[in-house]
C-alpha positions in Angstrom: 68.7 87.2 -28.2 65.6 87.2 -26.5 65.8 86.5 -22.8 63.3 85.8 -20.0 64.6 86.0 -16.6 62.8 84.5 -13.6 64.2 85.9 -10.5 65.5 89.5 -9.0 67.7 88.6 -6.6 71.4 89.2 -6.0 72.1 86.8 -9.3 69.5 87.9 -11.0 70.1 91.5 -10.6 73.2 91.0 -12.5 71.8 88.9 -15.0 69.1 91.2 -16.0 72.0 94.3 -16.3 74.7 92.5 -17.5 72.7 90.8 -20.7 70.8 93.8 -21.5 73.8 96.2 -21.8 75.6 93.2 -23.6 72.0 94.3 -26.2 70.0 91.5 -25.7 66.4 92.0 -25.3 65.9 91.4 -22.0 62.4 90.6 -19.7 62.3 89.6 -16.2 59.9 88.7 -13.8 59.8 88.1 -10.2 57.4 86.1 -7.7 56.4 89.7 -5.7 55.4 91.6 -9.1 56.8 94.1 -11.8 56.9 97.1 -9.5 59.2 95.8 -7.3 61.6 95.7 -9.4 64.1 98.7 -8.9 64.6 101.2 -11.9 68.3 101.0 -11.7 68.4 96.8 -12.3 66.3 98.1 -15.4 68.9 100.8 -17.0 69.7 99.4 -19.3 66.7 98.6 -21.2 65.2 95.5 -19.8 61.7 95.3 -18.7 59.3 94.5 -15.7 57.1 91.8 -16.6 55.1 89.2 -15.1 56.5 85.5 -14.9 54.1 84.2 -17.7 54.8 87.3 -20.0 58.5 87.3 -18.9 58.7 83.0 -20.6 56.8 84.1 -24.0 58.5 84.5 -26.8 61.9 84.1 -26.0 64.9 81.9 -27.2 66.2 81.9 -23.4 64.8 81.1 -20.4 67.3 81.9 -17.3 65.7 80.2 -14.0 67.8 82.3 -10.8 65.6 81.0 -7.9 66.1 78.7 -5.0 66.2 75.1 -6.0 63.2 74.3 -3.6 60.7 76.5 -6.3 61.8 74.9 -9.6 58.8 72.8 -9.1 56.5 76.0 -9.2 57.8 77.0 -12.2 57.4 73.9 -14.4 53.9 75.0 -15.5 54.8 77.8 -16.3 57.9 76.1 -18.7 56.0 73.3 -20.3 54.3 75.3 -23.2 57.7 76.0 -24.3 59.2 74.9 -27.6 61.5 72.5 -27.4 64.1 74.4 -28.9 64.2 77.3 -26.2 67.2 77.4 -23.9 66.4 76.9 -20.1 69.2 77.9 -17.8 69.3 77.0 -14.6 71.6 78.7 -12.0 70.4 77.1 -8.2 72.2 75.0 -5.9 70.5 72.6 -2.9 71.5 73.9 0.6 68.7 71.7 2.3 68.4 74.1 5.2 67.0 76.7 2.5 65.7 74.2 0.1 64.3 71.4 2.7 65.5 67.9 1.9 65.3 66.8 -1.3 65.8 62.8 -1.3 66.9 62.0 -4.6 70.0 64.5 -4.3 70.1 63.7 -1.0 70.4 59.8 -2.5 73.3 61.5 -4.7 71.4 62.5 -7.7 73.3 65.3 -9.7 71.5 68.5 -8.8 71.2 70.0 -12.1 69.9 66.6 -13.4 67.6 66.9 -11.0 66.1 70.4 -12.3 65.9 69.0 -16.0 63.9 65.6 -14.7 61.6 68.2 -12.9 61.2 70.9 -15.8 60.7 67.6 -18.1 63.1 69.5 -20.5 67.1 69.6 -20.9 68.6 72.5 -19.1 71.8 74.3 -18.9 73.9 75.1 -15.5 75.6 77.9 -15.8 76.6 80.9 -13.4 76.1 78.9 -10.1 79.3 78.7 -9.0 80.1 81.8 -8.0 79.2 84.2 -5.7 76.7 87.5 -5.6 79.5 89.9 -4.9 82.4 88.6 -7.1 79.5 88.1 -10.0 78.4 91.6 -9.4 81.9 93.1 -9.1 84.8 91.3 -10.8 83.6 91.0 -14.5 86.5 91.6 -17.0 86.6 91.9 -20.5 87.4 89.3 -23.0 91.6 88.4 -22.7 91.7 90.1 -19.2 94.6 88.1 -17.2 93.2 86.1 -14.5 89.9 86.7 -15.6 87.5 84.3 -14.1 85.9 81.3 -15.3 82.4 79.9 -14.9 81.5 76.0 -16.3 78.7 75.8 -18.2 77.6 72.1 -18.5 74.5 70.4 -20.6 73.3 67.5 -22.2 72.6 69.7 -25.7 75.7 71.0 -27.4 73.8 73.6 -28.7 72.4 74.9 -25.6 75.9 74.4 -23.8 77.1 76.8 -26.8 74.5 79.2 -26.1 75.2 79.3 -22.4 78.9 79.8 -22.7 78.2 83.1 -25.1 75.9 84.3 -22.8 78.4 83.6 -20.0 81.0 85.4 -21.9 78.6 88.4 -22.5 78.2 88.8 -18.5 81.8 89.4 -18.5 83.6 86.1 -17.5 85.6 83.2 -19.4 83.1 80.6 -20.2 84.2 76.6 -19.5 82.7 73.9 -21.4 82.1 71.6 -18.4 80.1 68.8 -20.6 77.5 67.3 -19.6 74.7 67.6 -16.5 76.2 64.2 -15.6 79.4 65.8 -14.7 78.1 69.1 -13.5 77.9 67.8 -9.8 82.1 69.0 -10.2 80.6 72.8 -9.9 77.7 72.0 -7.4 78.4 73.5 -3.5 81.9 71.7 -2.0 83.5 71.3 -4.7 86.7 72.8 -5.4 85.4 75.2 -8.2 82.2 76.1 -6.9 82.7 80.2 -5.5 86.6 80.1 -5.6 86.8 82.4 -8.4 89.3 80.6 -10.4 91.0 81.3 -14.4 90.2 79.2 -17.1 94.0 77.6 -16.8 93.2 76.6 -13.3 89.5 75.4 -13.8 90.9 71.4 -15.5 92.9 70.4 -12.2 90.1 71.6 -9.6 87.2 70.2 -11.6 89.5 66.8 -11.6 90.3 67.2 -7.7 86.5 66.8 -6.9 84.9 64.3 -5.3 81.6 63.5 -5.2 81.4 61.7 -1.4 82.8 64.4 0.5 80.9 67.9 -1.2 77.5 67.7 1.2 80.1 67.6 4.1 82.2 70.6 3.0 79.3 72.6 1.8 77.4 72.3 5.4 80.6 73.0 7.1 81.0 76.4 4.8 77.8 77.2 5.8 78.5 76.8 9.5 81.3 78.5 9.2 80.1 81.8 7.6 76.7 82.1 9.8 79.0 81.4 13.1 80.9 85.2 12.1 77.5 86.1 10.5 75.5 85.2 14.1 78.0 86.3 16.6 76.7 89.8 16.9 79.6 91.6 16.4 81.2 90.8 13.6 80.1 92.0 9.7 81.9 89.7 7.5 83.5 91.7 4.7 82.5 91.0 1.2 85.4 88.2 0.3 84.9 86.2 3.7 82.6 83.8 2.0 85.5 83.2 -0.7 88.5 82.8 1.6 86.0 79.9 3.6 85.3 78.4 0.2 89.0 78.2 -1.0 89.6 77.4 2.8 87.4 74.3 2.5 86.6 73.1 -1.1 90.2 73.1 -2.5 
């Protein structure tokens, strides 16, 4: 497939060398310029564009920026044709993101993102972390291998996601539609637990909507307390143990 990524961060990164050793044809841009993107996210064969070059021509658009810009980017996505998969992987942490008051009123975040694109997007890959996405991919029929939901309103694109999801190296869950995704949004017992495909069901089904704002601040707290304290350097699985601590 052809595949534009906006976005080099710690997601990103991934994306960009996970999809084009998997042989896609991969582009990706970032909001700082081509050149700052490091040689080694490009191994692989994926290019350096810019943001407008990286959206042309492409049958996937993968969105891995904060929530608070998917605004900036619509432009840029409304020449698209309407058959073109959009993926979106943010969350809303309002202190990053600022308050957003339709979430805030308990809008679904990901329904959200499509009503502002004006298009139907996929969620995918935002429910887990940088350092388990970076380090624990497995392949196909590994035991315990773990599972990411992949919700959207288009069977076809949530079909698309889930290979693509597969091809980064984890078990993709159909998680149905944008409606329901607010089961893998920050608080909720799947969201950066790193759970298996068997165990994925019963902690989708545990969620509640009410209480995930609550849990997801009080993870927050929690990690930038260590993070903060001056002396301690949280290893790489503290922010897992607090999210299993608190969401499930």
């Amino acid at each position: 497939m052809k595949i534009g990524i906006l976005g080099s961060g710690h997601i990103g990164k991934t994306l960009v060398r996970r999809l084009s050793a998997a042989g896609h044809d991969v582009k990706v841009a970032n909001s700082r310029g081509p050149e700052t993107i490091e040689a080694e996210v490009l191994a692989s064969g994926a290019r350096a564009v810019l943001a407008g070059e990286a959206v042309a021509d492409v049958d996937v658009v993968i969105l891995s920026i904060p929530l608070n810009r998917i605004p900036e980017v619509a432009p840029l996505l409304a020449g698209l044709p309407a058959e073109t998969v959009v993926i979106d992987t943010s969350n809303y942490y309002p202190m990053r993101d600022g308050r957003i008051d339709a979430i805030e009123a308990g809008q679904v975040e990901s329904v959200w993102v499509g009503e502002t694109l004006g298009r139907p997007v996929v969620k995918a890959w935002n429910s887990i972390g940088s350092d388990s996405f970076a380090k624990k991919a497995a392949p196909a029929g590994t035991p315990d291998r773990i599972a990411l939901p992949v919700a959207a309103d288009r069977e076809t694109d949530r079909a698309v996601g889930m290979a693509l999801v597969e091809d980064t190296g984890f078990d993709a869950f159909d998680a149905g539609t944008l409606a329901d995704s607010w089961r893998q949004q920050p608080g909720a017992p799947c969201y950066c637990t790193d759970l298996t495909r068997d165990e994925m069901p019963a902690a989708r089904a545990a969620a509640e909507a009410a209480r995930l704002p609550k849990r997801r601040d009080l993870a927050v707290a929690v990690i930038m307390e260590r993070v903060g304290d001056g002396v301690t350097n949280p290893d790489a699985e503290h922010g897992l143990r607090v999210s299993r601590a608190l969401y499930m």
